[in-house]
C-alpha positions in Angstrom: 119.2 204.4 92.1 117.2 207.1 94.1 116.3 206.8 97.2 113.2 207.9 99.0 113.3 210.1 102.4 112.7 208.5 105.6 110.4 210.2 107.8 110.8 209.2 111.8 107.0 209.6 113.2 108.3 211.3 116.3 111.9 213.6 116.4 112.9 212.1 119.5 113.7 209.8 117.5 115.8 211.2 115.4 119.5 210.9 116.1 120.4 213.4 118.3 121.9 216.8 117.1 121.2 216.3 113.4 118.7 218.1 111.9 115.3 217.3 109.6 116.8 218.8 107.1 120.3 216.4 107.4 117.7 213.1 107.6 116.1 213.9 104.9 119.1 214.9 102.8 121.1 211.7 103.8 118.0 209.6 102.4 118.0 210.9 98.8 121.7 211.4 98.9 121.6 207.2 99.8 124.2 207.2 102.6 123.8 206.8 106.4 123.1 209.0 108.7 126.8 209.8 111.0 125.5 207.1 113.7 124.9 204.0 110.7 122.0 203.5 113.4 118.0 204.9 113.2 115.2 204.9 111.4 117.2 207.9 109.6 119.4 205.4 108.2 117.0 203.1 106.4 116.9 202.9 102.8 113.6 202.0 100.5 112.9 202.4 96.8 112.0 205.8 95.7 108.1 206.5 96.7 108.0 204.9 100.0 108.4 206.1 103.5 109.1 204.1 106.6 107.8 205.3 110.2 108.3 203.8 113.9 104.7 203.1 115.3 104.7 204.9 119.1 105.7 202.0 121.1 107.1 199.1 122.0 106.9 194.9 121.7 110.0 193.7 123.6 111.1 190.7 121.4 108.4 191.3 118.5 107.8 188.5 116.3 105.2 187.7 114.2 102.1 189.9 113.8 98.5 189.6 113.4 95.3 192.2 113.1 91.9 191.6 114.1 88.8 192.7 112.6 88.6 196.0 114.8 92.5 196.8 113.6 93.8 195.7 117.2 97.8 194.4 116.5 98.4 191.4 118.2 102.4 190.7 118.8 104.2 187.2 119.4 107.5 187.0 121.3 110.0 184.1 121.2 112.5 184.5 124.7 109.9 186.9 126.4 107.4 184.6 126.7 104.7 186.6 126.4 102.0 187.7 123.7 100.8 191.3 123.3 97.8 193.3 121.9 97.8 197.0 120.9 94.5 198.2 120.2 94.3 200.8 117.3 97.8 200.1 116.8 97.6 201.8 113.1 95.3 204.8 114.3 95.8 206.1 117.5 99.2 208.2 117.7 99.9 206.7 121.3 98.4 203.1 121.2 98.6 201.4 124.6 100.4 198.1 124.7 98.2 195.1 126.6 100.3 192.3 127.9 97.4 189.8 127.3 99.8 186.5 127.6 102.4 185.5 130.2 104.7 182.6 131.0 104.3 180.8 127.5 107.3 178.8 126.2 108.3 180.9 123.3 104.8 181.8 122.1 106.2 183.2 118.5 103.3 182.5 116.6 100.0 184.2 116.1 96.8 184.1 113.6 93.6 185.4 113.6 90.9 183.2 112.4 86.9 184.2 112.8 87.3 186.3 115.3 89.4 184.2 117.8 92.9 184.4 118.1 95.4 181.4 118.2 98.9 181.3 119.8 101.3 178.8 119.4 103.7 178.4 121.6 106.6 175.1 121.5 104.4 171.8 122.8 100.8 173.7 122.1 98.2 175.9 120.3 96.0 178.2 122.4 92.5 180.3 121.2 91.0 183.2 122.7 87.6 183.5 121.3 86.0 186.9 119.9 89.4 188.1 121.2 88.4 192.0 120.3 86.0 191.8 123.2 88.9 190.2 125.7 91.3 192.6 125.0 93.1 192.5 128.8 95.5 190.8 130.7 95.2 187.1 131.0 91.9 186.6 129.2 89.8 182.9 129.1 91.9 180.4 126.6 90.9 177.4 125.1 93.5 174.8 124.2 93.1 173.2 120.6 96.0 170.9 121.1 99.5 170.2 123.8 100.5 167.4 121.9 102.9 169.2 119.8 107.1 167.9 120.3 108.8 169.9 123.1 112.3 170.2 121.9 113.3 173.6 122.2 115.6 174.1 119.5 113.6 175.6 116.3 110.3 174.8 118.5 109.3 178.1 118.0 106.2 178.7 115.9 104.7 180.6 112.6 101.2 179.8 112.1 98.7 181.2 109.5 94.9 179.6 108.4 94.9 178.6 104.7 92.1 179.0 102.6 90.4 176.0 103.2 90.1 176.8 107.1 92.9 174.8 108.5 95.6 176.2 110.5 99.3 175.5 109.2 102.0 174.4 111.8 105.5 173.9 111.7 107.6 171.3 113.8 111.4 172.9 113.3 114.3 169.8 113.4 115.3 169.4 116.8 118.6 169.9 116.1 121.2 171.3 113.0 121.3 168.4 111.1 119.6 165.4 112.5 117.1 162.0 111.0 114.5 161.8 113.5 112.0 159.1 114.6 109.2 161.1 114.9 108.4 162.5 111.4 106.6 165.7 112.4 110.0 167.1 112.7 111.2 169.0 110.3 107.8 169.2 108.8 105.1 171.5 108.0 101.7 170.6 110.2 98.1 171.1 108.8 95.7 171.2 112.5 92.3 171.2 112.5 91.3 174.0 114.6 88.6 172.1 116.0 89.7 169.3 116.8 93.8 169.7 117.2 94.1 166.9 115.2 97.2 167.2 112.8 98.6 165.6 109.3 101.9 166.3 107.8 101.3 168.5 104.6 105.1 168.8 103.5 108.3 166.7 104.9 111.9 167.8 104.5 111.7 171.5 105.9 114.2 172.0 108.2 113.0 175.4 110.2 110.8 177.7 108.4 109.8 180.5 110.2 107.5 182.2 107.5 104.8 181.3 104.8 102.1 183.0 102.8 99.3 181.9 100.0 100.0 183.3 96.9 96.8 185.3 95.9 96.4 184.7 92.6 97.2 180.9 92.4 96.9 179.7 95.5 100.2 178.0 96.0 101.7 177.8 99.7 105.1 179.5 99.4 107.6 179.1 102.9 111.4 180.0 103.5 113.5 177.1 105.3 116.9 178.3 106.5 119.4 175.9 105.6 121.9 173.8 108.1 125.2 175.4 110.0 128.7 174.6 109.6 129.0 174.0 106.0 130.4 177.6 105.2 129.7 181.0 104.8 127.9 180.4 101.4 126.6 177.2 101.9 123.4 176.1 101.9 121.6 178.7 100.6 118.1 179.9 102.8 115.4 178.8 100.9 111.7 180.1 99.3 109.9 176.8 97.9 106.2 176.4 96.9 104.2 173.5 97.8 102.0 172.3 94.8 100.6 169.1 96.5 100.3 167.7 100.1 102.8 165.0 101.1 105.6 166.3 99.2 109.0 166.6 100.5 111.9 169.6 100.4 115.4 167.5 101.0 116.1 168.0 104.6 118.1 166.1 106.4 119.8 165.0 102.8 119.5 167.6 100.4 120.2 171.3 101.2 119.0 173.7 98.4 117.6 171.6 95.7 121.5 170.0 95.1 124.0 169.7 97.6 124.0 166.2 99.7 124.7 166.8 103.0 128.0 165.4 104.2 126.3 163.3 106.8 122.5 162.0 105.0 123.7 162.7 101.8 123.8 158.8 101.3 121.6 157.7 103.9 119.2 154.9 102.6 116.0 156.5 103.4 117.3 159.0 100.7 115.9 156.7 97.9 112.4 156.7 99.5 111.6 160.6 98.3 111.1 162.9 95.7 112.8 166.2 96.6 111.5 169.8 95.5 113.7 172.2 94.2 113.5 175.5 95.7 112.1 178.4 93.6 114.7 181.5 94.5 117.9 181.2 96.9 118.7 183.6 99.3 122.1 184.3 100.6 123.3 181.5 103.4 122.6 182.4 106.8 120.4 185.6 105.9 117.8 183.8 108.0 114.7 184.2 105.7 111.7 184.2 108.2 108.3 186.0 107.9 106.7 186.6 104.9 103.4 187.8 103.2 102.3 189.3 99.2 101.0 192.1 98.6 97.6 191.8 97.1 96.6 195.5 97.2 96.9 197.8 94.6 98.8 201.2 96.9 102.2 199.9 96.0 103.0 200.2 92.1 102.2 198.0 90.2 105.7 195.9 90.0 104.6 194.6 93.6 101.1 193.8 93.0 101.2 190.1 94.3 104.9 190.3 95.0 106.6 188.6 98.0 107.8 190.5 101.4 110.3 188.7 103.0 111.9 189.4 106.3 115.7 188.3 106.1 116.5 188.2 110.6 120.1 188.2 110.0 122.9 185.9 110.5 124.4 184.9 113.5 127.7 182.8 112.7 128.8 183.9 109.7 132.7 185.7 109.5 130.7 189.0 107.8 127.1 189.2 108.8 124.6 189.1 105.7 120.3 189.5 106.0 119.2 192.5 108.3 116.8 193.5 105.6 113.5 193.0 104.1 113.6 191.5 100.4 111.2 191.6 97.8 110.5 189.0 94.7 108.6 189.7 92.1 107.5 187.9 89.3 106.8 189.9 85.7 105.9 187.7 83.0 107.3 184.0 84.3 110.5 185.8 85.3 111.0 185.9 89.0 113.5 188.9 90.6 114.8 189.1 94.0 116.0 192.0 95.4 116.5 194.3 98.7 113.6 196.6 99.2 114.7 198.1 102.6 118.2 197.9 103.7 120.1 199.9 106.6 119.8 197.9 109.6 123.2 196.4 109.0 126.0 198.9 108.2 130.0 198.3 107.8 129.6 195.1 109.5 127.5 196.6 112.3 123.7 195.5 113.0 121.2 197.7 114.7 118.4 196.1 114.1 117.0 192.6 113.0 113.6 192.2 110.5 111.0 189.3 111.7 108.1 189.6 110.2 106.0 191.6 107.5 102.4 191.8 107.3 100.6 193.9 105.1 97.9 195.5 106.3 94.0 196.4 105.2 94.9 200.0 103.5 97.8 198.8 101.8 100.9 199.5 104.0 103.1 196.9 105.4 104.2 196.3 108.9 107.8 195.0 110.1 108.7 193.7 113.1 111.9 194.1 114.6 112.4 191.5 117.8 116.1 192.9 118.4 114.5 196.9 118.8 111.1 195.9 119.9 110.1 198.2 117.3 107.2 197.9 114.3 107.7 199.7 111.6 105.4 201.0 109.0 105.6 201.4 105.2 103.2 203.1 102.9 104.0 204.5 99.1 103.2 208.6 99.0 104.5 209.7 95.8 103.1 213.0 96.4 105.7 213.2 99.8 108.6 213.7 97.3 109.3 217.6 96.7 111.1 218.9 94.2 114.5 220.5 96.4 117.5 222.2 95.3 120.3 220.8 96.5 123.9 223.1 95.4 126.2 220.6 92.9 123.3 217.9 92.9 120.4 219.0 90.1 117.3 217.4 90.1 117.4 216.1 94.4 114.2 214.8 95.6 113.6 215.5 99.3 110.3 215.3 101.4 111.0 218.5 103.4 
């Protein structure tokens, strides 16, 4: 398959000593620049371009705009939660660290124009935050009664449709039945109140969720337990159709393997489990995701899924560093890589975290390993026609 060129914003960023012309001919050519390790070395579908935004997140999680296009940024061991105002326009945005001292304050949403933070044990708001854009602005706190526990505390949040904010509560642990049910769950707040139901059970730590726009649906990712192997359990995408229903975890990893410990456990026989609609390679880490409900992008991804896939961690070959795609044409869902190169011969440079698509059709990734955002936009018209000696019919976007 073709690939499209990759154009770095800036050539300082290229990697050093090798020319445009090199980058540009290693993208259609579909192999990796000499260093495996730059912007120069990512590869997309034919049609679309990647960029670096000019600057920097340390630790960049997930991602939010506000109505005047200000990005705001979450981080996980940073701490902190950052706004870049004119982030998509301005060729050298400046970087506001409006948050500081937050225990892993990962998650971010927009909602009216307020913005929330979640952080482990709590969710903050900054009202009409375009007008507070500055270090250490007035907070309001919608609710600090949210579990503590450190491991998979860290947040995703997004408002739904009908107004609420969704929460999750990771397990507290890698495999674990706990007393207090809004572990391993997915959390519907009022944003008003703070006052919180559980909308789905069984989800052991998803890290990324999106409404499908055309029916409605809330789809998520869970990434599946450790130690059961390198290809087992596979990370999960699942759709919830109905409040209160429940997604296996601790018994069932990916629609139909027990788990060696709860596979039996009484409470089993209390629940209904959901099956999960596509399954990702184990330990690809699934985490942010969002459709695309714009019509820039051809028309195969008109309401298709973005998902970022982090990366694993503890796997004997590393698998994920990339952003996925699935698609759904007639009834037939597809899943598939749409832009690879952050992990080459065994080697990661980089690790995807989130994807948001943004008002004019492009779509943002953030990288939390690089500090990095990346932008992706379709330009057909990029693509020259170039002759390339012993290789007829090369596209290149010199």
């Amino acid at each position: 398959m073709a690939v499209a060129p990759v154009f770095p914003r800036c050539p300082q960023r290229l990697t050093p000593g090798l020319p445009l012309f090199a980058v540009a001919l290693a993208a259609v050519l579909g192999s990796p620049a000499a260093s495996g390790k730059g912007i120069e070395s990512l590869r997309l579908p034919p049609g679309f371009v990647i960029e670096e935004l000019n600057f920097k997140v340390p630790n960049a999680r997930q991602m939010a705009l506000t109505g005047n296009g200000t990005l705001i940024v979450g981080s996980r061991r940073k701490g902190r939660v950052y706004a870049v105002p004119e982030a998509l326009s301005n060729p050298q945005p400046q970087v506001i660290e409006l948050l500081d001292g937050l225990l892993m304050p990962s998650g971010v949403a927009v909602h009216e124009g307020a913005l929330y933070v979640a952080a482990t044990d709590r969710v903050l708001k900054i009202a009409d935050i375009d007008s507070r854009l500055r270090p250490s602005p007035p907070t309001e706190t919608v609710s600090d009664s949210l579990p503590d526990k450190r491991h998979h505390g860290w947040k995703y949040i997004k408002f739904g449709p009908d107004g609420q904010l969704y929460v999750p509560v990771g397990a507290p642990c890698n495999i674990c039945l706990s007393a207090d049910a809004r572990f391993a769950s997915l959390l519907q707040m009022n944003p008003v109140s703070g006052a919180t139901r559980i909308w789905a059970h069984g989800i052991r730590n998803t890290v990324g969720f999106a409404w499908h726009p055309g029916t409605g649906e809330l789809w998520f990712s869970d990434n599946g337990r450790d130690m059961m192997g390198d290809d087992v359990p596979a990370e999960e995408i699942n759709i919830i159709t109905a409040a209160g229903q429940h997604f296996g975890y601790p018994f069932v990893h990916a629609g139909d393997i027990p788990d060696p410990k709860f596979g039996d456990h009484a409470q089993r026989k209390k629940w209904v489990f959901e099956d999960p609609v596509v399954k990702i390679q184990a330990h690809s880490a699934a985490l942010g995701m969002d459709f695309y409900s714009h019509d820039v992008f051809p028309e195969a991804y008109h309401n298709a899924l973005f998902v970022a896939e982090h990366g694993s961690w503890n796997r004997s070959s590393k698998v994920g560093y990339q952003v996925s795609v699935i698609t759904d044409t007639g009834g037939e869902r597809r899943y598939q890589p749409f832009v690879t190169g952050w992990l080459t011969d065994g080697r990661s440079w980089g690790r995807p975290n989130d994807v948001l698509v943004t008002r004019d059709g492009a779509l943002l990734i953030s990288d939390d390993s690089q500090g990095l955002i990346y932008r992706v936009r379709y330009q057909p018209s990029a693509a020259l026609a170039l002759t390339i000696p012993g290789v007829p019919g090369v596209l290149s976007g010199l």
